[in-house]
C-alpha positions in Angstrom: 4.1 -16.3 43.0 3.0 -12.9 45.3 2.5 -9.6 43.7 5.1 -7.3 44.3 4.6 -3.6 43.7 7.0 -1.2 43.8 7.2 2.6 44.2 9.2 5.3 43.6 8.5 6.3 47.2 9.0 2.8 48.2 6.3 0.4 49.6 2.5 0.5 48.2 -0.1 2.4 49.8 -1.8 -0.1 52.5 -5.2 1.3 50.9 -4.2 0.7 47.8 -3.0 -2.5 48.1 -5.8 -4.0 50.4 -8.2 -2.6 47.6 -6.1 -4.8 44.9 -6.4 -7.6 47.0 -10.0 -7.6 47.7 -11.3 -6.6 43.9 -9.1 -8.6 41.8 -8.8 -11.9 41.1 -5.7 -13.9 43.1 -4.5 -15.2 39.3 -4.6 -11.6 37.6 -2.9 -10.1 40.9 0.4 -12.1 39.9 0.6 -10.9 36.8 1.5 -7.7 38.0 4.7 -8.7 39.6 7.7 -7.0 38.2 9.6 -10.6 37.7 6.6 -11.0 34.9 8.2 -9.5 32.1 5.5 -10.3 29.4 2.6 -9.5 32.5 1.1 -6.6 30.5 0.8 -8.8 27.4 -1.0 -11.6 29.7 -3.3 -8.8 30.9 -4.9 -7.5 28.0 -5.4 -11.2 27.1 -6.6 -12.4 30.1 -8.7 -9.2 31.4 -11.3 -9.3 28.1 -11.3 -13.0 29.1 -12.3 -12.7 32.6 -14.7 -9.2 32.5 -16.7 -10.0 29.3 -18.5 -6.7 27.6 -21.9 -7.3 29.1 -20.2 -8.3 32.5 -18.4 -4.4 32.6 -21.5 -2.8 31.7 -23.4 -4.4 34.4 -21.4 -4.2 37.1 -18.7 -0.8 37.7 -17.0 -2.7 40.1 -15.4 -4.8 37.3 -14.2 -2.0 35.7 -12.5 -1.2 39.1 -10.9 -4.2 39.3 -9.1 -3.6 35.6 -8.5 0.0 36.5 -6.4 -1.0 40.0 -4.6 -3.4 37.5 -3.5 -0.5 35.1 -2.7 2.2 37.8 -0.5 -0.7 39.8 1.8 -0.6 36.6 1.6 3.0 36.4 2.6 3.2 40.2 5.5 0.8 38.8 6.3 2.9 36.5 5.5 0.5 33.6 3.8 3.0 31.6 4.1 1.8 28.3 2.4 -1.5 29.9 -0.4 0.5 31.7 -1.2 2.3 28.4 -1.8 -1.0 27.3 -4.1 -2.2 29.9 -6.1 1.4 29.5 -6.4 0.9 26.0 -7.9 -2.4 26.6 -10.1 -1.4 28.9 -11.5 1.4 26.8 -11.7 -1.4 23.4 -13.9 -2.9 26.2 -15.9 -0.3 26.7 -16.9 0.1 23.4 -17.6 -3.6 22.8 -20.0 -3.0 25.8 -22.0 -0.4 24.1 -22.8 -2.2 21.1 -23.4 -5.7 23.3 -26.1 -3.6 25.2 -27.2 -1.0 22.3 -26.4 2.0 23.9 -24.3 4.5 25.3 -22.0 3.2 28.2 -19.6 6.0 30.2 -16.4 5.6 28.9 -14.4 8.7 31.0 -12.4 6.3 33.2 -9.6 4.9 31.1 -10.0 8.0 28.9 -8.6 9.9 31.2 -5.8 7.3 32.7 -4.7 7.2 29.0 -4.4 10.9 29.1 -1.9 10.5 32.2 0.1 7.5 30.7 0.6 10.1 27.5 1.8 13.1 29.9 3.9 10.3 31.7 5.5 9.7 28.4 5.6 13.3 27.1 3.0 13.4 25.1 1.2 17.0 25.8 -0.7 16.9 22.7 -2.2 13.2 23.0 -2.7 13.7 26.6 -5.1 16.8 25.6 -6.3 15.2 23.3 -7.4 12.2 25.5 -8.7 14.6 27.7 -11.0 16.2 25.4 -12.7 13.0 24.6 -12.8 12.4 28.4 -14.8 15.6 28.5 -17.3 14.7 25.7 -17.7 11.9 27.9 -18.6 13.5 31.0 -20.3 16.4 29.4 -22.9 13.3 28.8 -23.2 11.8 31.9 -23.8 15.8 33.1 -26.2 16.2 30.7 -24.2 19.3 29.7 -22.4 20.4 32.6 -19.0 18.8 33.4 -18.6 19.4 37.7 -15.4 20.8 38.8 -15.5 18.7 42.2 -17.0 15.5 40.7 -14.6 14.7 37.8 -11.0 14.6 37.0 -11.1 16.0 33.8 -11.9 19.3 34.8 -8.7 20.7 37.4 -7.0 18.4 34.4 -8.0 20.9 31.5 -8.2 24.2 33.6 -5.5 24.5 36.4 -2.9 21.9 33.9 -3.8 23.1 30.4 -5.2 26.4 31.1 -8.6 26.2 29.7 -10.8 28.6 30.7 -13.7 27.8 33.1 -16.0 29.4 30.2 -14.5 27.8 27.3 -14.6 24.1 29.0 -18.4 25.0 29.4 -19.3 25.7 26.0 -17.6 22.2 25.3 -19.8 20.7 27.6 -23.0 21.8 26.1 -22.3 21.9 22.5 -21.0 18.0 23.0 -24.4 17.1 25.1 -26.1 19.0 22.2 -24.4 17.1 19.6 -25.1 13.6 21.5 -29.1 13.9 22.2 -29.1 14.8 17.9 -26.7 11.8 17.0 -27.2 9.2 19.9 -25.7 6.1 17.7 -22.9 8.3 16.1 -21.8 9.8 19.4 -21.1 6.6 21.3 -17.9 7.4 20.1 -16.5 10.4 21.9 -14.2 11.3 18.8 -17.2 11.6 16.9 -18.3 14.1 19.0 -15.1 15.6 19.2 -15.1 16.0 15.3 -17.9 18.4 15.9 -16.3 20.8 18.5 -13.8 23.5 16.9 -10.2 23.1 17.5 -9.8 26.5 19.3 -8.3 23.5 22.3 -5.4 22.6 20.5 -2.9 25.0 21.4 -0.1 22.3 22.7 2.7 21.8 20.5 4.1 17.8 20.2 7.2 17.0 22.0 10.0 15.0 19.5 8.9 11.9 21.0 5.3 11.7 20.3 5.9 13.4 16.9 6.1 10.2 15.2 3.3 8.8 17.5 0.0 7.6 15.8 -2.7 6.4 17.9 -6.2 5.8 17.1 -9.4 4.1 18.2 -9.6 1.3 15.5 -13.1 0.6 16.2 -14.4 4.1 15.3 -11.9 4.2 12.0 -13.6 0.7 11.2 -17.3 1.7 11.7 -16.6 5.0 9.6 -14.9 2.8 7.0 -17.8 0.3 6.9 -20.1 3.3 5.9 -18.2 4.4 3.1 -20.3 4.2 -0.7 -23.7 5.7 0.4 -23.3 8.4 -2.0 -22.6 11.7 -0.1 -19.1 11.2 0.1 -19.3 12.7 4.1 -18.6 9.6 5.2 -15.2 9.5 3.7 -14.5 13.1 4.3 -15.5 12.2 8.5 -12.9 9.8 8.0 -9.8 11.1 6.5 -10.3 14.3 9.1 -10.6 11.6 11.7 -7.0 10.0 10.7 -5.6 13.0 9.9 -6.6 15.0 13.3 -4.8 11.9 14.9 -1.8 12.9 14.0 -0.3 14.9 16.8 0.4 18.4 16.0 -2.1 18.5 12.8 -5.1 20.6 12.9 -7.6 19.5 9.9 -10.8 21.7 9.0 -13.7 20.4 7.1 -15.6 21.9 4.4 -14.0 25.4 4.4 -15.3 27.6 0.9 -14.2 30.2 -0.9 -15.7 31.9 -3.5 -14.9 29.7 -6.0 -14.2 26.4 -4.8 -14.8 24.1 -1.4 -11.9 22.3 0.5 -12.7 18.9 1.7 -10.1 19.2 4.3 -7.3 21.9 5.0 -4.4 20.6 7.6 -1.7 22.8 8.8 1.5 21.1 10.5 3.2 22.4 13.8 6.4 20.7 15.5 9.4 19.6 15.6 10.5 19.7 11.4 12.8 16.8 11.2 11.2 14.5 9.2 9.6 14.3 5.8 6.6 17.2 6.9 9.5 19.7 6.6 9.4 19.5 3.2 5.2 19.7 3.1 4.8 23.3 4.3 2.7 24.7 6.8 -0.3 23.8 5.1 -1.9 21.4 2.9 -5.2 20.2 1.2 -6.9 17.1 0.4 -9.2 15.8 -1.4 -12.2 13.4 -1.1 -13.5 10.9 -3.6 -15.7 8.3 -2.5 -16.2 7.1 -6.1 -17.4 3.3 -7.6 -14.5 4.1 -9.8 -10.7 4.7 -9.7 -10.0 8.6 -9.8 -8.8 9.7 -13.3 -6.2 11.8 -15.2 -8.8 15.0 -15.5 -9.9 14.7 -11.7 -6.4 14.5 -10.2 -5.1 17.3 -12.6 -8.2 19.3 -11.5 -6.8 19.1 -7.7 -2.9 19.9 -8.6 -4.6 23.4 -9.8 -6.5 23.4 -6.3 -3.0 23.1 -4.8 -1.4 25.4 -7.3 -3.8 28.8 -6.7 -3.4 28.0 -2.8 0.5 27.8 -3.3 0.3 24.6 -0.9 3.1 22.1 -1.9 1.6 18.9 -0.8 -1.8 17.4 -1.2 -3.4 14.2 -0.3 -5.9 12.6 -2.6 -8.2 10.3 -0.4 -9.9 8.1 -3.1 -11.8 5.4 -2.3 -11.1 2.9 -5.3 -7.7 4.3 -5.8 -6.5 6.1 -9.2 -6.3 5.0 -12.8 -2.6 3.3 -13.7 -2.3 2.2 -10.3 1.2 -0.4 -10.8 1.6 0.3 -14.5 2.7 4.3 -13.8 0.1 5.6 -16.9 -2.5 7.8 -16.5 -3.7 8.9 -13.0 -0.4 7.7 -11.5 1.5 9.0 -14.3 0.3 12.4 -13.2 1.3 12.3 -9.7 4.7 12.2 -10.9 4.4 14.9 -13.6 3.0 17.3 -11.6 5.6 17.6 -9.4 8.2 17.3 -12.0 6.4 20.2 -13.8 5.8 22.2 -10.4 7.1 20.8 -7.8 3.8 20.0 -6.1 3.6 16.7 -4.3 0.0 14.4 -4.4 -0.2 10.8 -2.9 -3.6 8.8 -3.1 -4.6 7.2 -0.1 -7.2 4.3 -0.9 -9.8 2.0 0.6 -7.2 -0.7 1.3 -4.5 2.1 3.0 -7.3 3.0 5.0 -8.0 -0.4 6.0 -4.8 -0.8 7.1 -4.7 2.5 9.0 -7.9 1.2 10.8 -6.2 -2.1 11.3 -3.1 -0.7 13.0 -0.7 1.0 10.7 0.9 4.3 11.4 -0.1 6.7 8.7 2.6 8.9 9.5 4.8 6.2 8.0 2.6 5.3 5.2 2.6 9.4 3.7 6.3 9.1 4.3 6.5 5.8 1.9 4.4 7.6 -0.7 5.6 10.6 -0.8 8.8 9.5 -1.3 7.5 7.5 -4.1 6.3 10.3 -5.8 9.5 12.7 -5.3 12.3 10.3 -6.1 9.7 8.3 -8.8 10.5 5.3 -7.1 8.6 2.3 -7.9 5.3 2.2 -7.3 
């Protein structure tokens, strides 16, 4: 069976195509024919198969031949199946770093990810993308990101608005950050953790508002580092999961003069789901304990959330909470205290964020509990 690509503006680009034809392999190239409904699927299957991790980080020109394979479905208009074959690529990436124990540039199907997301309206995950493309290149730049020699630069300042100034100080406050955490910032959304959030000035359209993507592979690694003691690992974590979730900007470690947040989140967007009932703002708390939280420490952080008159508050606890399935103790308070006052606590435990890490939407799973707690439904 022949490839055939099609275009909005009709026919392939002769370039184009004669570079498909030459990079990638004859059995790959027919995969991308429209009549191949379940192509994409065959492609992120096949592709890992064919370009192994130490194979991509050898030789760039492998990466090119994935990348024409992912930008002849976007030329298709098969976005949702180019995302795919992006995300893949970038999983890739990252197996190659820790097959060759260091850091490998990973800007390229960053920043086609960020186009698939503005394809699908997606402002704030496209801006988001792009950011991590820029930690990225602010690497390879050693702390300069060129505005003729990479795409992520005309992308943030003549798209998004970014100042020329502002997208420097990025640059150099990520290369900083890499040279002092070289194993930690092989992830660009480590690195991104470090910048401030000044960037994040989009709002989320309604159709990415329910949207919840993530790179498992960093969630997994932060999760496997959970129990040294400091309890920062857990904290880096929940901000991670939490900053994920398009149109909701988490701040760690902010103090007052009395008490330290682990993590304030504030919510903008479209309020049509459960977050209309959160407020604008809301707190959480981190315990990486050996034990399950108790009655004193959960009633401890309803009077956090009372004196910031926030109505909602996440409780990320590492071995759960005490009464867990028998609704005494611990449990038994999350549903008094918002009986009592109206305030609204779910815990969020290892094995949630296990499941977060291994592909479930969090957006859905604070839905599921907070409905629990509000309608004391069964636990």
């Amino acid at each position: 069976m022949g490839a055939v690509f099609v275009f909005e503006e009709g026919k392939m680009p002769n370039l184009f195509e004669e570079e498909i034809q030459k990079v990638v392999p004859p059995d790959i190239i027919t995969l991308l024919d429209p009549d191949v409904r379940d192509g994409a699927r065959q492609l992120v299957e096949q592709l890992p198969q064919r370009f192994r991790p130490r194979t991509i980080a050898r030789a760039t020109n492998k990466m090119r031949a994935w990348e024409l394979c992912g930008l002849a479905l976007m030329k298709q208009t098969r976005v949702h199946d180019a995302l795919m074959v992006f995300n893949a690529l970038y999983e890739q990436c990252l197996k190659a770093q820790q097959a060759i124990g260091s850091h490998m540039h990973k800007g390229m199907p960053l920043v086609w990810i960020s186009e698939c997301h503005l394809a699908l309206g997606h402002p704030v995950l496209s801006k988001r993308y792009l950011m991590l493309t820029a930690c990225e290149d602010a690497i390879r730049g050693h702390g300069f990101i060129s505005p003729g020699g990479t795409g992520v630069y005309f992308r943030l300042v003549w798209r998004h608005g970014m100042s020329d100034q502002q997208l420097r100080q990025y640059a150099i406050s990520a290369y900083k950050k890499f040279k002092a955490h070289r194993v930690d910032a092989r992830f660009p959304e480590w690195l991104l953790q470090e910048l401030d959030q000044d960037w994040m000035i989009e709002l989320p359209s309604f159709g990415e508002s329910l949207t919840y993507c993530i790179n498992r592979s960093y969630a997994t690694s932060l999760l496997q580092k959970l129990g040294s003691g400091t309890g920062k690992e857990l904290e880096r974590l929940a901000h991670y999961l939490l900053s994920s979730i398009p149109g909701c900007r988490a701040a760690r470690g902010l103090r007052t003069k009395s008490t330290e947040y682990d993590i304030v989140c504030s919510i903008s967007g479209p309020g049509v789901d459960f977050r209309a009932e959160l407020g604008r703002y809301f707190i959480c708390e981190c315990k990486d304990w050996t034990r399950p939280v108790d009655f004193s420490a959960l009633a401890k952080f309803s009077r956090v959330l009372e004196s910031a008159k926030c109505r909602f508050g996440i409780l990320f606890a590492k071995e759960g909470i005490t009464g867990t399935g028998r609704t005494t103790d611990a449990e038994r308070e999350l549903l008094k205290v918002f009986q009592d006052r109206g305030l609204v606590i779910v815990a969020i435990s290892r094995s949630d964020l296990a499941g977060v890490a291994s592909g479930e939407n969090l957006i859905a799973m604070l839905r599921s509990k907070y409905e629990q707690v509000r309608f004391d439904l069964r636990m």
